[in-house]
Structures are given as C-alpha cells and as structure tokens.
N, C-alpha and C positions, 0 to 999 in steps of 0.2 A: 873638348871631347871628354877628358878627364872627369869634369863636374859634370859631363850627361851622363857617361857611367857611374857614379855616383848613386847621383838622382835614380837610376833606373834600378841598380839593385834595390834601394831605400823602397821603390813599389814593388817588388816583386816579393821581396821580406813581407810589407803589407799585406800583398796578396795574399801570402800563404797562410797571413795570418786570420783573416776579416774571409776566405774561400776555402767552403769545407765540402763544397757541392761539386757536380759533372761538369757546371759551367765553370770552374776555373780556369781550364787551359784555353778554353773558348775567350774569357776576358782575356791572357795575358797574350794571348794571338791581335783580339783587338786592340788594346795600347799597344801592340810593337809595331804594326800599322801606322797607327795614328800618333805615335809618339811626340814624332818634331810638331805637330800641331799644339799638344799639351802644353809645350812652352810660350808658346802666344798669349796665354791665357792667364790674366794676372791678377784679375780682380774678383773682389769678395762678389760682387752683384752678378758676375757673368756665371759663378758658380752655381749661385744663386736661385738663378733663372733655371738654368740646365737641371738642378735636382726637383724642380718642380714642376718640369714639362715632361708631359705623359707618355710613357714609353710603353705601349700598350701589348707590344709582342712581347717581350722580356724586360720587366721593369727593373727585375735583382742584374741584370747584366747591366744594363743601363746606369743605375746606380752605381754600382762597384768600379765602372769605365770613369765615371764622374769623379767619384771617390778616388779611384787612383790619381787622376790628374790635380786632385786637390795636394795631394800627400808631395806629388813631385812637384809645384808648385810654392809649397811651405807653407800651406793654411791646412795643414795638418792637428796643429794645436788651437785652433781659431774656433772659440768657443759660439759663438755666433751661425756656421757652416753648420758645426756637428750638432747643433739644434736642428738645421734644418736638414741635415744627415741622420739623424734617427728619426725625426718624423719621416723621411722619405723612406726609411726601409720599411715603417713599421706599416707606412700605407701600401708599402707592396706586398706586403704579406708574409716579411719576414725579422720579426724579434728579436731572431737572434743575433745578428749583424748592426741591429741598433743597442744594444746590452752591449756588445765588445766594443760599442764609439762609445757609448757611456762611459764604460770602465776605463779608459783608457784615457779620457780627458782628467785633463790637470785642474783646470778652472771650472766651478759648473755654478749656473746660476741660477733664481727661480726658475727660468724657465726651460732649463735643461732638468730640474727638477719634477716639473710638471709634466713635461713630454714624457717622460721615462715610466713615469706613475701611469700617465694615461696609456700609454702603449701596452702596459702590462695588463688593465684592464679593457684595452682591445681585442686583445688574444686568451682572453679570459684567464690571465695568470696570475688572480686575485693574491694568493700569497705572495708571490713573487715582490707585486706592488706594495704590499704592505712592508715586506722587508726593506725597499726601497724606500718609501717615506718615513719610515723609522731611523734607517741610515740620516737621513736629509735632518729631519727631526733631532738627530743626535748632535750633528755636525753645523747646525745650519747659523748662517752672517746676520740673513736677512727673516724677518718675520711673512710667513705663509702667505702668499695670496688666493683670491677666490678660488683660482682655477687647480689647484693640488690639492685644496680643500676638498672641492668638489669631487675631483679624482679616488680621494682618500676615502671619502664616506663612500661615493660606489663601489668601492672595493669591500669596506666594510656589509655593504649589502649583503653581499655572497659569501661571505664565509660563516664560519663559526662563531661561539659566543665571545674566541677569543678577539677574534676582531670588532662585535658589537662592543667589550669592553670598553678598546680605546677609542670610540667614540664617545663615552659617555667620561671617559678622562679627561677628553678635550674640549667638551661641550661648554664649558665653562668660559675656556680660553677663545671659544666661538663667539658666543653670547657677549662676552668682553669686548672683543673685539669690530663687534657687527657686522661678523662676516654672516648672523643667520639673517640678516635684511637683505642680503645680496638673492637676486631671484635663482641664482644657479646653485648655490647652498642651500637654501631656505628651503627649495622645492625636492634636492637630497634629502636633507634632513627630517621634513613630511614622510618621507617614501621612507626613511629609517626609522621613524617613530610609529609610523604607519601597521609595518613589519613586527616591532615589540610588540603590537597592539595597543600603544598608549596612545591613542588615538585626540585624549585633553591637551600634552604635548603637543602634536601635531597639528592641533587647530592655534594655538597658541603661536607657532611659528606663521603659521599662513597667513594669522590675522596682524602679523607684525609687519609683512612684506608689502611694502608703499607700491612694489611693481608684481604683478602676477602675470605670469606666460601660460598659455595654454596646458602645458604640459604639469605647472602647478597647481591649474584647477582641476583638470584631470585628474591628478594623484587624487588627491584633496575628495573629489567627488567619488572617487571607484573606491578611497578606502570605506567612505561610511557605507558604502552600500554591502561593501565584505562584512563590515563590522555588525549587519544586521540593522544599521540607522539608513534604510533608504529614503525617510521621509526627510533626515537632512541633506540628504544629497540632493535631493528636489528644490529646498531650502537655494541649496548653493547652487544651482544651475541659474534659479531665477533671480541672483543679485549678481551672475555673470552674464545675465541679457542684459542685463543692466548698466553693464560696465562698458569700457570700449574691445574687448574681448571678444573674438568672432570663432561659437562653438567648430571646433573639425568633429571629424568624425569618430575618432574616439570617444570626445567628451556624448556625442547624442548614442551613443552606443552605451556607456555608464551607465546613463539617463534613463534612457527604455529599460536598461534592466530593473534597473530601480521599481517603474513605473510596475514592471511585470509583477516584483516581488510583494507590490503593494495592492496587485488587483488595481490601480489605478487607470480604467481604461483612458477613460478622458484624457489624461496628461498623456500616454501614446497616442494618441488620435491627434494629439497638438504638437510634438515633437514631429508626426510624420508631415504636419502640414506645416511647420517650420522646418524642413528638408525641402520640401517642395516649393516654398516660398521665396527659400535663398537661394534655391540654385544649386544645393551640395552634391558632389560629385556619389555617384548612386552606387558607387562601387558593393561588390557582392556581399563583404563584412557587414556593413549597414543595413542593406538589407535583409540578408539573414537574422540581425537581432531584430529588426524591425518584425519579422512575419513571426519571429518567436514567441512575442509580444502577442501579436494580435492571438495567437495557438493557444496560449496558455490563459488564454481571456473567453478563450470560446469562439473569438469569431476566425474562425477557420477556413470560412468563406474568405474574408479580408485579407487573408494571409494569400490563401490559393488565387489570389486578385493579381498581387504583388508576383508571385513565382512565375503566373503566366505571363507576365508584363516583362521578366527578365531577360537580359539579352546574355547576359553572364554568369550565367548558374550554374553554379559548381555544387560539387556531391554533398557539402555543407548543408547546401540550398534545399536538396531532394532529399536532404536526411531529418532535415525540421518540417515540411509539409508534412513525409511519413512519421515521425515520430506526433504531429498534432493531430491528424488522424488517428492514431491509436489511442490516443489520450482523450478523445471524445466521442470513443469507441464505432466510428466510420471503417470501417476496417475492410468492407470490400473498396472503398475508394481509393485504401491506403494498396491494396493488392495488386490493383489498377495502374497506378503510379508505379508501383516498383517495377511493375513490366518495362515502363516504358522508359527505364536507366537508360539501359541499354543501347535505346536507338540513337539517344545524345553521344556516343562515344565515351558517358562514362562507366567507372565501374563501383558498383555496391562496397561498401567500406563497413568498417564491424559494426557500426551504428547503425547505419540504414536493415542490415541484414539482422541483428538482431531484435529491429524494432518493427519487422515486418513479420518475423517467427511469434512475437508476442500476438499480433493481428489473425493470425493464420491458429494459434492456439485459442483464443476465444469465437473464432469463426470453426473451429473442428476440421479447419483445412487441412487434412493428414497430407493429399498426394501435392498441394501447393507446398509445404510444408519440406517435403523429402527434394521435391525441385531446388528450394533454396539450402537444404543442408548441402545438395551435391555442388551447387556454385561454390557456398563455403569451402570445401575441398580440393576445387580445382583452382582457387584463389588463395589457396594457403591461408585461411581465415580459421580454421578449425581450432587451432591452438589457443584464441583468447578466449577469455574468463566470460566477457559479455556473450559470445557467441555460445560458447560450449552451455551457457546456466538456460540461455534462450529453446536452445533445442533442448534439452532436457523438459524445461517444462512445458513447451511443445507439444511432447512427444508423453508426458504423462497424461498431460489436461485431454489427448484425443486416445485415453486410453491403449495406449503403446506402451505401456514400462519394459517391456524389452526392449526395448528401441532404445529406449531413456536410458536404460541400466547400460547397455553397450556403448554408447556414447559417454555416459559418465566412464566407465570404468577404463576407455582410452585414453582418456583427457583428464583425469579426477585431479591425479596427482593429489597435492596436499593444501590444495585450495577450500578454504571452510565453506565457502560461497558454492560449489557444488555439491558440495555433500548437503547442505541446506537445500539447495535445490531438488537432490535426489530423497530425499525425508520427505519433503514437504511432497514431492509426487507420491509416494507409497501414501502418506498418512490421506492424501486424496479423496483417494479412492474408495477407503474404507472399509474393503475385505480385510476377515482375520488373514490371510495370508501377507495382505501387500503391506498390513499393518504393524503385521510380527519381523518382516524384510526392513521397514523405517527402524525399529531397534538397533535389530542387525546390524544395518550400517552406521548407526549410531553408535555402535560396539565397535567397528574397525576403526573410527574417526577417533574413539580415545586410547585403542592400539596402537594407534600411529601418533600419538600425542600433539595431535589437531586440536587448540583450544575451540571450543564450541562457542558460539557467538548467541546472543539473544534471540533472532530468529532460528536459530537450532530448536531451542528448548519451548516456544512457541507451535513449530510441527509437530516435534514431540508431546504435549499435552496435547496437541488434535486428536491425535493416535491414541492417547493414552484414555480421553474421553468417550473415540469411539469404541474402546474397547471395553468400557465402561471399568476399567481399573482405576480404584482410591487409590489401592497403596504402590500403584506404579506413579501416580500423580503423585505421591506426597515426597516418592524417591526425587523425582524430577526436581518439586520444588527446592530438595535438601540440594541437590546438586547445582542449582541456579543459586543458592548461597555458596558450596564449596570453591565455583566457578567464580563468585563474587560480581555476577551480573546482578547489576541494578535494578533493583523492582521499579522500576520506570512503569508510566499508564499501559504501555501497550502489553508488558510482562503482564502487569495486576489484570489488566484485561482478560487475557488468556490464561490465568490461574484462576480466575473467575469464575468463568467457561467451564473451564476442565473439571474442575471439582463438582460444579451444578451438576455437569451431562456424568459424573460418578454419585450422585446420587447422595451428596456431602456438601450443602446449602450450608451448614455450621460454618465447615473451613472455607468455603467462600465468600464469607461473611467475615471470619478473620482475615483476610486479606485485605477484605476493603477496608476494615476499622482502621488496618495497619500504614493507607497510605493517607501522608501526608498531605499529598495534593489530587484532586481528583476533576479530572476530566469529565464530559458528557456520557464518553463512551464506556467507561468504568462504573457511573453510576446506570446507563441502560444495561450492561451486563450483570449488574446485583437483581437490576428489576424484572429481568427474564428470567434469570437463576428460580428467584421466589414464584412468578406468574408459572413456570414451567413445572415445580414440585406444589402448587396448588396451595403457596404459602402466601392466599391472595392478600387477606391482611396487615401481613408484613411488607409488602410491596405497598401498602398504601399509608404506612407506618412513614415507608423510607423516602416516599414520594413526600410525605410535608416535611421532614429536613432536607431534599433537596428544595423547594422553595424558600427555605430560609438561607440555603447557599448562595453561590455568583453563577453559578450554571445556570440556565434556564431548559425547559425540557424540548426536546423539540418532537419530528415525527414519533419517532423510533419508542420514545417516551410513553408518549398518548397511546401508541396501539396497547403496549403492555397494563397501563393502568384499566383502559376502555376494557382489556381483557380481563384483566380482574375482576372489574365492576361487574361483566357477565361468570364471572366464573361464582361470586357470589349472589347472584341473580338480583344486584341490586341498582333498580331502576333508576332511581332519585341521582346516586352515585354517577353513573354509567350518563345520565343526563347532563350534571355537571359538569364532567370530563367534556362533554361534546359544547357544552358551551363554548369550556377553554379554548376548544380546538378551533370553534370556530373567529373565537377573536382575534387567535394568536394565526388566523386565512391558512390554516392544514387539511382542512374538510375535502379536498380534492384531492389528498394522495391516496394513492391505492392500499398504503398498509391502513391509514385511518379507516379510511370507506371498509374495509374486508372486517375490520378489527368493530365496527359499530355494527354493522350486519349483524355477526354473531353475538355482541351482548345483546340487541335490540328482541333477538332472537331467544335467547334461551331468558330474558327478562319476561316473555310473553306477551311481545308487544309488533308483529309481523308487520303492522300498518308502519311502524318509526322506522323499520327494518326495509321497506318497502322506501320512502324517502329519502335513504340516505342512500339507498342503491340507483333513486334515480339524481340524484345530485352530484353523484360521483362524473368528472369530467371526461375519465375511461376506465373502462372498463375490462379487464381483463379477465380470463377461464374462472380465475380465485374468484373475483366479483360477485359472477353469474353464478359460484356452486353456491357462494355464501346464500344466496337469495332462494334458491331453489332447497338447502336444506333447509332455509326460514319455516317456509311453507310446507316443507316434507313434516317438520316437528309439530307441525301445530294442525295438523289432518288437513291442511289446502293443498289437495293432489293436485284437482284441474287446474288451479293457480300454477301449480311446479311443472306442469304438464306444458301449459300454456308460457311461462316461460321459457322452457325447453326450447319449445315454437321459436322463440323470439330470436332466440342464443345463436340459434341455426341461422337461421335468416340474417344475419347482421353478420355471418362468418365468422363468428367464432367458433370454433371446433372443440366439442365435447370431449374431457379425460374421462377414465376410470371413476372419478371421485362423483363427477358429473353424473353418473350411471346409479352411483351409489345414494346420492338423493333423494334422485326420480324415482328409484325402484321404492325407495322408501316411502316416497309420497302413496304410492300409487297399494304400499300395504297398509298405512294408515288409513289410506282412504276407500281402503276397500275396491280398490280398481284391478281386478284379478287381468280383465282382458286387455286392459291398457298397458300394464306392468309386465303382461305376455310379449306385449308385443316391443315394448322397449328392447327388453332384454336381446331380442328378434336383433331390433337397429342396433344393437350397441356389438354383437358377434357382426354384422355385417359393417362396420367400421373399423374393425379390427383389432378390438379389444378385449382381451382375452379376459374372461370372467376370473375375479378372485376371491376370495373368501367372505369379503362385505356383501357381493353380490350376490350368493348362493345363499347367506343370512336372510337378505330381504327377501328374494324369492320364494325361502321355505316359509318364514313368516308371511308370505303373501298367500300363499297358497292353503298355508296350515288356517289359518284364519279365516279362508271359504269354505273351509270345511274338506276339502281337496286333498286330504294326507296321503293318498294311495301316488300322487305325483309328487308329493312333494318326498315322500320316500325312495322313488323312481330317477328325481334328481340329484337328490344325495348320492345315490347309486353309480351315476356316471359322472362325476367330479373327478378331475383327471387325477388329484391326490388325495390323500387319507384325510375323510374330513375333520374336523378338529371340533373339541367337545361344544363351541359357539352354535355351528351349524345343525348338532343333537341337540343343544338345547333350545335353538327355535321350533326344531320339529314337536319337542316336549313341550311349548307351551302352544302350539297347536294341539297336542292330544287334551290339554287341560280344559281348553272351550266345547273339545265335542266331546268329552268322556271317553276315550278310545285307551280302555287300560290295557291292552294286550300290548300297542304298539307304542304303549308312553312308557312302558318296562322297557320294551327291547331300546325305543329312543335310549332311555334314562342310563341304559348300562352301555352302552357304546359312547355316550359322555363321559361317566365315569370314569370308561377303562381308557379313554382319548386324555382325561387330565383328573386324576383321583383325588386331587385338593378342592375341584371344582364344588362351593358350596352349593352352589345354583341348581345344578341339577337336584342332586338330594330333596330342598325346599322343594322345586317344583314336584317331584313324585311324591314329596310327603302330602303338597295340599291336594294333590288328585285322589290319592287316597282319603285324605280328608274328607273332601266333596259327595265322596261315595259312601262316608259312613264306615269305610275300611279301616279302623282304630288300629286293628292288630297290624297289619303293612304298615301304616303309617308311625306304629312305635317302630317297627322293627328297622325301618328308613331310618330313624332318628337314632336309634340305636347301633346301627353299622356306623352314620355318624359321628357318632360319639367315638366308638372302636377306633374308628381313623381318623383320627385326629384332625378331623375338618372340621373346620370353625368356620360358624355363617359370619360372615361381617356384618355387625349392627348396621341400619339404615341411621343416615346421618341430615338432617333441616336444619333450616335457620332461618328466622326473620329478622329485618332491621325496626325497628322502632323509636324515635326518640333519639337516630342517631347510634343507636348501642343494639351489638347483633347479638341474639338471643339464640343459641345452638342447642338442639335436643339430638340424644339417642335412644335408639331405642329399647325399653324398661327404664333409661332413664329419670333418675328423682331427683338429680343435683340442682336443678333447678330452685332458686328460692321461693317462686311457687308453683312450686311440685303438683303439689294437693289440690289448690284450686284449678290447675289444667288437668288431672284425670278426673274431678268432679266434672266438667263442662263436659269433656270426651267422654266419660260415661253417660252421660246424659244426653249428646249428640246420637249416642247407641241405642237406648233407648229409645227415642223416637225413630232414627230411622227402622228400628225392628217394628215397632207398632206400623208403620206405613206400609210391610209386607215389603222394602226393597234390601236385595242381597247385593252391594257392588262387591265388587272381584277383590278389594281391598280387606275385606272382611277373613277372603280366606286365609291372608296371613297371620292374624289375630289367633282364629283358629287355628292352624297349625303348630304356632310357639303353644297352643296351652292343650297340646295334645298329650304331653307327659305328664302332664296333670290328671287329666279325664281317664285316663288308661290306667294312673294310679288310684282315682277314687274308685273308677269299676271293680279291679281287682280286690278294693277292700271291703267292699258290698259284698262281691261273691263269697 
C-alpha cells in the first residue's frame, strides 16, 4: 500500500502540473475510480493503443486519464510514449499540454523533434516553431530528416523576412544533402521560392524531383499563373497528362484560370470536357471557376448552362453569373437573377450586391437600386468599401448626388476609394456646381491627409476640362508630380484630354512627346485633341509616325483621321482612309460608317455618302442624321425628306438633331410647306424646339420671301433669341431688299452679341446693293469704332499632294499675281455676260472704303 501511495501522489503532482483547466478535478475523480486498474497496465504498446483511440466526447480528459496511468506506471520518461503523447494532445486541440511533455523530456529524438515543430505549425504558432528547430539545430546528435525539414520551411512560409533568412542559410545544407529531391521538401521549397518570386529557382527544384505529387504540380502550375506566365502553366499541365499523375481539382481549377487569363477559350472547352470525361467529382469550387471561365470569354450562355445544371450552388455560384452578366452588359438578366437569391435560402454577400448596384446604375434603375441599398442595411453590409463605392456610383450615374453625397458622408471615413468615387460622381455630371463640389471634396481629402490615388486626379481633370480650366489642369498636373503618381498610359491619357477640352493642344502634345511608352489609347487621344481644335494636318502628320510604330490603328483611329480628311475636304485622302478601313474589315462599325458620311459629305460627294450609309450592317439615330444632313448640305431636300420616311418606318425614332437636318433640307430646297410641316411632327413628338431649329425656320421662311412670319416666329420663342437667329432673319431681308426690317433685324443681333462680325457685313452689303454708300461707310465705320473684326474667309486646295491655303486679300502665295490675274479676268467675263452672283456682293462691300474715299475726293 505504501508504493500505491507513492505512485498516487507522483500523479496527482503531475496532474497539477500538465492540468490548468475546469476538467482537472474531473480527471483526478476519474483515476481515483479507476486506479487499481492503472496498475494492470504494463506495457509500452497498450499505451500505445489507448493514446490513439478516439475519444470523441472529451479527448483532453481522455488523454490526461491515459497520461496519468502512464506516469504511475513509470513510462513517464519513455521517449517513444511522449512522441505519441504530444502528437495525441496536439491532435486534440491542445499545445499546450504537448510543449510541457516536450519540455519535460530528458531524451528527445528526431522525432520528438519533428512532432513538436509540426505541432506548432498546426496551431499556427509559426515562431514558436522556429524557436524550436533552432533549439534542435543548436543541440542536435543526429542530422535532420525530411520530415522537420519539411516542418521548418512551412513555418518559414508564414513569417517574416527573418524566417525567409534561415532558409536561404540552409539551403545549401539542403541541396548537400538531397533532401530538395525528397517530394515533401522539394514541393516546400517550390512554394518558398515561389513566394520570393524567384520563380527560375523554383522550376529548378521541380525539375530535379524524380517523384512529383499532386500537390507539387499544383504549386508549380498556380505559381506561374500568379507570376503572369499562364501560358507555362498550360505548358505544365500538359506534360502532367502525360505522366502517371491524375489532375484533382485544384490542379483544373489553376488550369482554367490560366486558360481565362489567356483568352484561351478552347483550352476551357477541353479542360470542362476532361472533367466530364473522367468522372471528377463536380463539386461547387470547380464549377464556379469553370463558369468563370466561360463569363469572362463571353459565353455567358455556357456559363448560365453549368449554374442551371447545379445541384449545389452556393452564393459563390450566383455571384459569378451576376457578376458575367454585368460584364457583358445583360443587366436586366443580372436583375432577374438576384431576385431569385432569395427563394434558394440564400443570402446576397457584398459581391453579388455590389455587382447588381453596378447593373442597376447603367440600367437607371433608381427604385431597384434603393431596394438593394435597404437589404444592404438590414444585412449589416453597409459598412464595406465594395458596397458603400457601389451605391455611391449608383446613385450619381442615376442623377441622385444627394443620395450619393449622404451615403458617402456616413460611410466615407478615410477611404481614398470613396472619395474617388464621390469625385468622379460630381465631375459626371458636369454642372458648374456639382463640378466646383468634386474640388471641394478634393479639398477635404488633403485636410484630412488622404493620399490621393491615380484615379483621383484622373476625375479631377474630367472636372477640370469641363470646366474648360488651363490653369486648374496644369495645377493638377503639378500635383500628380508633388504626389509622385506615375505618368502611366492611363494618367498621359487623361492629361491628354484635359488639356485638348482646355483649349491647350501645345501642353497636350508635351505630354505625349514626354512618354516613353505609348499605348493605342494615348495616341487616339492626341488624334482627337488635334481633329477636335481643327489642327487636321497635324493629326495626319501624327497618323504616319504611328504607322511607323508597333501600335496598329484601330476603330477609334480611322473615325478621327476619315474626320480630318472631311474637315479638310479632301477626297483623295478621306478615300484612302476608307480603303484602309476596309482591308483592315472596320467598314461596319458604326463610328466608321458615321465618321465617312460626314467626310463623304462635306467632300461633295452624297452618291459615296449614300454607299456607305447603305453598307453600314446597323444603323443607328447617328447613321440616319448623318445621311439626311448629307442631302440637307447639298439642296437634296426630297431625298432628306424621303429618308426621313424611311427612318420612321424601320423604328427608329427621330432626336432633335434629326429635326435639325430636315428643316434644313427643306430651306435649301426651298420646301416652305414641307419644312411647315416637319416642324408641325417634330412639336407633336415631343421635342421641344431649340435654337438650330428656329435658325432653319427663319431661313426657311426668310428665303420665300415670308419675313412678316418669320418675325412673328422670332417673337414667340420662349427665350431671348440670340444674335444667330437675327442673323438669319438679316439675310432673308438681303434677297428681298427689305431695308426697314434688315435695320431693326441687324440691331437686335448686334445688341444679342456686339462682337458679332456677321451681322455688320451683312447690313453693309444690303446697303451696298442699294447704292446706300453713306450707311454702308457708316456700318463699316461703327465697325471699326468697336473693335469688331470680320474674320478673313479661309480655302484651300490639295494638288500634287501639297495643300495650298488662301485668305482673304491674301498675296503670300508664291503665285500671288498669276491667281488675281486669272480672278480678274474670271470677273470680267462673268460682268460682260450681265450675271451678278451673290458672291460679288462681298467684293463689293470690302472696297466700299475705298469708293466713299474716291467720291469724297471728287467732290
């Protein structure tokens, strides 16, 4: 009895030492129970047994029960036991209880080394681990095996650079040693070199390993795909069909992505029907990459195949159909879908909800819209970044910036990514107000010393262009240096922009010169800069050093050049181009098709213009106007009339701009009653007349001689008409000689915009016409007084290649002489023929200061 007392304090000592938890008086109750059984029990293997059979109600009591009968038994120091005494605590879920058998053992061998390592990165106690193999490392009899190896580097994983260190200390002693051919190190070591990014290491170990496990070509294939090399991961999939290697479903889950990031659809289309060939178990992960796959490829049907086919669709599932719906802008199909979460029992997650707010923002779905913000709110989703940026731009794009601005300013905090968001909604919009509010808060976000991000300063010259401010653009650009954001393509892009729409093509041109590398989309932003300030030549300058580039030009291109070639009305050109266009099969897009209309058009060529309206594959409002101002410019009213016709019939519905055509055909061509009656359809469609249109009508009307209506219309224009509108009515008085009401016309233009030179001319030549010398100085002479200056008229012909530009009085010409010899002599004959064209009169008028000078000096 003596030696059971003994023995029995000896465990209850233990106890109190290895029991720091509620159940210790619970174990000391169980062994005083079970005691005398304790002593039966003698051998190492019955131990043995017991610490490894599953004690699923309380495995720490179990254990500690076992443990003590070990201790009264005297395999308390028995190195062998307390290996499988720490693995057994550590698989129940407790470390710490395996660390005081550790510590406590006298003898420890490899593999009381390795458990202890592995334990500690079971429980994620990565340092811990490392302290421990450094201990073992300090101390150590025996030289390392695989398995502490293995241990060590995945500890290394997760920590620090200190711990990448001493892998790269020991890597030597690895490589020495041959533990990196071992596949359990080897496939570590991948996934460690992996991580530094040295990815030539990493293929170096793989290709060394005589045996490869799944889980090494995994690593192996998911890193090059990170690394931006998906075409070798493709590489290495198909010399692991090859092998005796049977893909799981991580490895075809790598693979598609791969596939995705290459556009490669084919190679998805073969992966899915190598899932379906073997047999693989179809679980939701797989599938979800798998419809990602086909989303991001376009076929969205193929995807929506797969999701209805699902038996196990999880929110994952319903957050990739909606999200590839929105991405191929289906967006009432994606609206559709989100209703129907719901009835599956599940619930919307911040992906699906922010990626149905993006759906609902380009569909103008305000009240679907306030539906999904209020779920956000009774799901406690309000709070993240993805959500709060979602409804923000929501709620601008459907003209709500209250809405937007109250959401941001709940939620803002000091996230740059919202305040981007709330920018980029004011700069939108593009009211001076919501415009001058994008600063604004541009002004709190460096109060609050928010570094501004790239997309900041990108909303901000939006804003800053529509405001048509240089020197707020040039501040910006100074502060995209103070900020040391990288003139990257998309920056240079939108400094491009910004500068053009301020009316400063110079500094947008410094910009480009300034980048090294240039995208497609940087050199169509210099070419609309130049086509948009009518600096067509330089755009065709810049157009043949991009051909000497690697960029090739694409749509975007060709409209702006085709645009040039009509802006300098040169045919030959503007034909060329359309060559291009059509080798390079563009001829069917709609910016081409719109962009040849109008050169085809102001070239003087309706029939080419007419052709390429009907080879367009669709046609759109833009299409149909293009063709009908074709015809408007060139006096083919029935023609723009009869297209009209057509426009209607085919469902497409007439804008504003449409109206503005027609009215025009119908004044060129003299169609007073037709032109009536347009104007008629176009208020009874609900378009409310604006300044182009009350233009054409006064000209329509002035031109039949009709002034007393076309005064009458002027009249009831619901605002102040503007000195264009006077001056069509003034050049209706100039056809009928109606000088009472070309005065009163001519000062109500005047007093509407006093710089206008146009008006002036025009009442100078009606006085001209009349013989009126003294009005017609005294016009020229108020003139003069107010510093209006007529703008010289400005030609040009191409020839030989080389365009020939006159103004007018112009002599710079190098031959000057011989063109007013021929023009004088043009003059002469058509004076002998007895015809006066209307062209004449300007002639007349410019040498009216002359004539009024030589009368004076006669009298």
């Amino acid at each position: 009895m003596r030696s059971h007392g003994c023995c029995w304090r000896k465990v209850q000592q233990s106890l109190r030492f290895y029991s720091s938890s509620s159940s210790a008086s619970r174990l000391l109750e169980f062994v005083d129970i079970d005691f005398p059984s304790t002593l039966r029990i003698r051998g190492r293997r019955e131990f043995s047994r017991l610490l490894q059979l599953n004690a699923s109600d309380d495995p720490l009591l179990h254990h500690n029960a076992v443990h003590g009968q070990i201790i009264v038994s005297g395999f308390d120091l028995d190195t062998y036991l307390n290996n499988i005494l720490m693995k057994s605590y550590s698989k129940g879920g407790d470390v710490v209880y395996a660390r005081k058998v550790f510590d406590k053992m006298p003898e420890r061998n490899l593999v009381t080394w390795s458990t202890m390592v592995s334990a500690c990165n079971h429980h994620g106690l990565y340092e811990e681990s490392l302290e421990v193999f450094l201990e073992f490392w300090r101390t150590r009899k025996n030289s390392p095996n695989e398995y502490i190896l293995s241990s060590f580097i995945q500890a290394c994983l997760h920590v620090s650079s200190s711990g990448r260190s001493m892998v790269f200390q020991l890597q030597s002693f690895i490589f020495k040693s041959g533990f990196d051919r071992d596949v359990y190190v080897g496939t570590l070591l991948i996934g460690f070199y992996l991580k530094e990014g040295d990815i030539d290491y990493a293929r170096l170990v793989f290709d060394a390993l005589s045996e490869k496990s799944t889980v090494t070509w995994t690593t192996m294939i998911k890193g090059y795909a990170k690394m931006g090399r998906s075409y070798v991961s493709l590489q290495l999939f198909y010399q692991l069909m090859e092998s005796n290697v049977v893909p799981d479903g991580y490895i075809l889950s790598t693979v598609l992505s791969a596939c995705t990031i290459l556009s490669f659809v084919e190679g998805g289309k073969q992966i899915h029907a190598h899932i379906l060939r073997h047999g693989h178990e179809m679980d939701a992960s797989l599938m979800n990459v798998l419809m990602d796959s086909y989303v991001k490829s376009g076929r969205v049907t193929c995807a929506r195949k797969l999701f209805d086919g699902m038996w196990n669709a999880d929110i994952t599932s319903w957050t990739t159909i909606l999200s590839g719906y929105k991405q191929n802008s289906l967006h009432k199909e994606a609206m559709e879908l989100f209703s129907g979460i719901s009835k599956f029992g599940l619930k919307p997650d911040v992906y699906a909800c922010s990626s149905i707010l993006t759906s609902c923002a380009s569909l103008h779905a305000l009240e679907y819209g306030r539906h999904v913000h209020a779920y956000t709110i009774k799901a406690n989703l309000g709070n993240d970044s993805y959500v709060t940026n979602s409804l923000i731009d929501m709620y601008a794009k459907c003209d709500c910036l209250n809405d937007a601005r109250k959401v941001f300013d709940l939620f803002g905090g000091d996230d740059v990514v919202l305040y981007n968001a709330m920018i980029e909604g004011y700069s939108r919009l593009g009211t001076q107000g919501e415009l001058h509010d994008a600063f604004n808060i541009f002004g709190d976000m460096r109060s609050r010393l928010i570094r501004p991000s790239l997309l900041t300063f990108v909303s901000l010259l939006r804003a800053s262009a529509s405001l048509s401010g240089l020197e707020l653009s040039r501040q910006i650009h100074g502060l995209m240096f103070k900020y040391s954001v990288n003139l990257d393509i998309f920056a240079a892009s939108a400094l491009i922009d910004g500068y053009s729409n301020c009316y400063s093509i110079e500094d947008s041109r410094l910009v480009f010169d300034e980048m090294e590398e240039k995208d497609l989309v940087v050199w169509n932003s210099m070419f609309s800069g130049y086509v948009q300030h009518s600096e067509n030549e330089e755009a065709l300058h810049l157009f043949s050093e991009l051909q000497l580039s690697r960029e090739r030009p694409d749509e975007f291109t060709f409209a702006d050049m085709v645009t040039a070639a009509g802006n300098l009305a040169s045919l030959q050109l503007g034909q060329e181009f359309h060559c291009q266009i059509m080798k390079r099969g563009l001829e069917r897009n709609s910016y081409i098709t719109n962009a040849l209309l109008d050169m085809y058009s102001k070239c003087g060529s309706p029939e080419d213009a007419y052709k390429a309206f009907s080879s367009a594959s669709s046609r759109d409002v833009v299409c149909w106007n293009s063709v009908i101002s074709s015809y408007a410019n060139h006096g083919e009213g029935r023609k723009a009339l009869q297209m009209l016709e057509r426009m209607m019939n085919e469902g497409i519905e007439p804008n504003y701009i449409t109206f503005v055509g027609v009215l025009s055909a119908c004044s060129h061509g003299g169609l007073v009653e037709d032109g009536l009656e347009q104007f008629e359809v176009m208020l009874r469609l609900g378009i409310e007349p604006e300044t182009e249109h009350y233009v054409c009508m006064i000209s329509l009307l002035s031109r039949a001689g009709r002034l007393e209506e076309a005064r009458q219309l002027i009249e009831k224009m619901p605002e102040k008409p503007p000195a264009i509108v006077w001056r069509s009515l003034l050049s209706g008085c100039a056809k009928t000689g109606n000088i009472k009401l070309a005065e009163h016309a001519a000062e109500m233009a005047i007093a509407s915009d006093p710089t206008d030179s146009g008006s002036f001319t025009l009442l100078s030549n009606i006085y001209a016409s009349k013989g009126m010398w003294a009005d017609a100085k005294k016009v020229r002479e108020r003139m003069k007084f107010d510093g209006v200056v007529k703008e010289p008229g400005r030609s040009w012909i191409q020839i030989d290649n080389e365009v020939h530009i006159f103004l007018s009085k112009d002599k710079s010409h190098r031959k000057a002489n011989q063109i007013y010899e021929v023009l004088d002599d043009l003059l002469l004959q058509i004076k002998w023929r007895g015809i006066k064209p209307d062209w004449i009169n300007e002639r007349v008028s410019l040498c009216v200061d002359e004539v009024a000078g030589d009368e004076a000096k006669q009298q």
